[in-house]
N, C-alpha and C positions, 0 to 999 in steps of 0.2 A: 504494500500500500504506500502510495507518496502522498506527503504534504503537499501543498498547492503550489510552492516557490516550485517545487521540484516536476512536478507534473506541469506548470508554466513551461519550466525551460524548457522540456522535451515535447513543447509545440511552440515553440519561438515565444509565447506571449509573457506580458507580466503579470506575475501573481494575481495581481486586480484582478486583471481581462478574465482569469479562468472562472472566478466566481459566479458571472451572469450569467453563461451555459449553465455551467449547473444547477444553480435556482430554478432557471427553467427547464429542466430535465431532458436537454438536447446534451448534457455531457455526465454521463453517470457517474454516481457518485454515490458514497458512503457517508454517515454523519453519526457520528460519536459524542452525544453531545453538542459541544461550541465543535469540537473537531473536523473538517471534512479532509478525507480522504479518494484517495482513485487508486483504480487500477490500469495499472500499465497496459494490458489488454483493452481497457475501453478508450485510455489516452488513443493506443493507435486507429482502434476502428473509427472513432471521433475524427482523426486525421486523414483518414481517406473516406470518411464523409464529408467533409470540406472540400475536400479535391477538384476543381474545377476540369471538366473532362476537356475540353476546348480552349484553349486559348493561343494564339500566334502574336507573334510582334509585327507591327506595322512595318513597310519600309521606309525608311528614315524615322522610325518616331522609334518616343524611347517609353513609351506605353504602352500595355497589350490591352489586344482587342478580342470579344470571344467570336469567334468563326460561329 
C-alpha cells in the first residue's frame, strides 16, 4: 500500500492532485481512518485509463493535437 506522496510520484502528479480522483472514486482507494492508501495495481490501471489512445504532433507546432 503507498501513501499518496508516493502513489503521486508514480503518476507524475503532486500529492494534492491524487486526492480529487479519489474522492470521486475514479482512482481507488483505501481509507484507514484520516489515512488513504493505494495500491500499486490500481495506480497502474488508473494510468492506462488516462491514456489518451490518439494523439500526433502538428507540423511545426509544438502542441498535440488528437487525430
Amino acid at each position: 500500500m503507498l501513501r499518496a506522496a508516493e502513489a503521486a510520484a508514480r503518476l507524475g502528479l503532486s500529492a494534492r492532485t491524487v486526492y480529487a480522483p479519489a474522492a470521486s472514486g475514479e482512482l481507488p482507494c483505501y481509507r484507514f481512518g484520516a489515512a488513504v492508501r493505494f495500491d500499486p495495481a490500481d495506480l497502474d490501471a488508473y494510468k492506462l485509463a488516462c491514456r489518451s489512445a490518439a494523439t500526433t504532433r502538428a507540423a511545426g507546432s509544438s502542441s498535440l493535437t488528437a487525430s
